[in-house]
N, C-alpha and C positions, 0 to 999 in steps of 0.2 A: 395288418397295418404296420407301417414300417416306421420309424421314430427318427429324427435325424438329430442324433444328441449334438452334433457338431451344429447346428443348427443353431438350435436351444441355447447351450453355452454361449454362442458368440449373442445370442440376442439378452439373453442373461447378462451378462456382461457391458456390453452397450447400456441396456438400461439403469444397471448398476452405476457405470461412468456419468452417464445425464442426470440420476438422483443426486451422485455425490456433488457432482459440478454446480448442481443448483442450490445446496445448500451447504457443503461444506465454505465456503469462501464470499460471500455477497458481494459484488462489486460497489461498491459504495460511492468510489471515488471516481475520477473522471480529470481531463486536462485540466478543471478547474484547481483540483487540489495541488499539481503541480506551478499553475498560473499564481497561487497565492503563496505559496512555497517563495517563487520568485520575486514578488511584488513586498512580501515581509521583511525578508534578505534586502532588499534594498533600503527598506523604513529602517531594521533593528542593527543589521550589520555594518561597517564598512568595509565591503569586500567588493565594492564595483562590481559595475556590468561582468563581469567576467568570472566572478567566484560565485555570483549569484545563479546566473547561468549553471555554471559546476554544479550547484548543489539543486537544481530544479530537476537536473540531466541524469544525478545519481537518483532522487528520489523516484526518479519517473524507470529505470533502468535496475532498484536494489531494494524498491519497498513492494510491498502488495499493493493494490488499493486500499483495504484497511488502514494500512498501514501510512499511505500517505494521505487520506482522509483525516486521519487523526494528527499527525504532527504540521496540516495545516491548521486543522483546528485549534491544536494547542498553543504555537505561532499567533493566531489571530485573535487566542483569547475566548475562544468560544468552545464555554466549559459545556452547553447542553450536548453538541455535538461532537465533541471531548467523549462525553459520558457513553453519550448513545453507542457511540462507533467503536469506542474500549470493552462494553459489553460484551461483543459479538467478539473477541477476540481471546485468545490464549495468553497465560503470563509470556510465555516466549517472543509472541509477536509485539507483547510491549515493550517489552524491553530490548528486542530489536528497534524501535520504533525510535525509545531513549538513546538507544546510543547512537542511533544515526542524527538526533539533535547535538550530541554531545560532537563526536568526531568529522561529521565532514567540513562544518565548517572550516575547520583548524588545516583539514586536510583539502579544502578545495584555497583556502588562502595561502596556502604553500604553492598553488601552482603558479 
């Protein structure tokens, strides 16, 4: 009986890719988080249509889903989903998270 390691590796591998994909990163988030992204920007900012857009387009284009799960959350004031969605995350991704509250605004109302 003959083995096909080449076989084996790639299906080793594969299934390695489909565990990590399922739980390294949860999808959380969905157009809604970018939809409140937008519709916040409009309440809290004045940056018009136009910077609001900018900042719906970056989040959706430069955050994870975590990531923009949670700074709609935090936008909307809703600390349970705040919590829940900061849990599953790393300090890195928070604080990417923060500073993308902190800078684009500044930098989409420059355009």
């Amino acid at each position: 009986m003959m083995i096909d390691l080449n076989r084996m590796t790639l299906g080793a591998g594969l299934a390695g890719i489909a565990l990590l994909a399922s739980v390294a990163r949860p999808a959380v988030a969905d157009q809604g988080a970018v939809d409140t992204l937008r519709a916040e920007c409009a309440i809290q900012l004045n940056l018009g249509a136009g910077g609001c857009d900018c900042i719906a387009e970056t989040a959706a284009s430069e955050l994870s889903d975590a990531q923009q799960a949670l700074v709609a959350a935090m936008v909307s004031q809703d600390q349970a989903t705040a919590a829940t969605v900061r849990s599953g995350m790393s300090v890195q991704e928070i604080s990417e998270a923060a500073m993308f509250m902190v800078n684009t605004p500044k930098r989409c109302a420059a355009q």
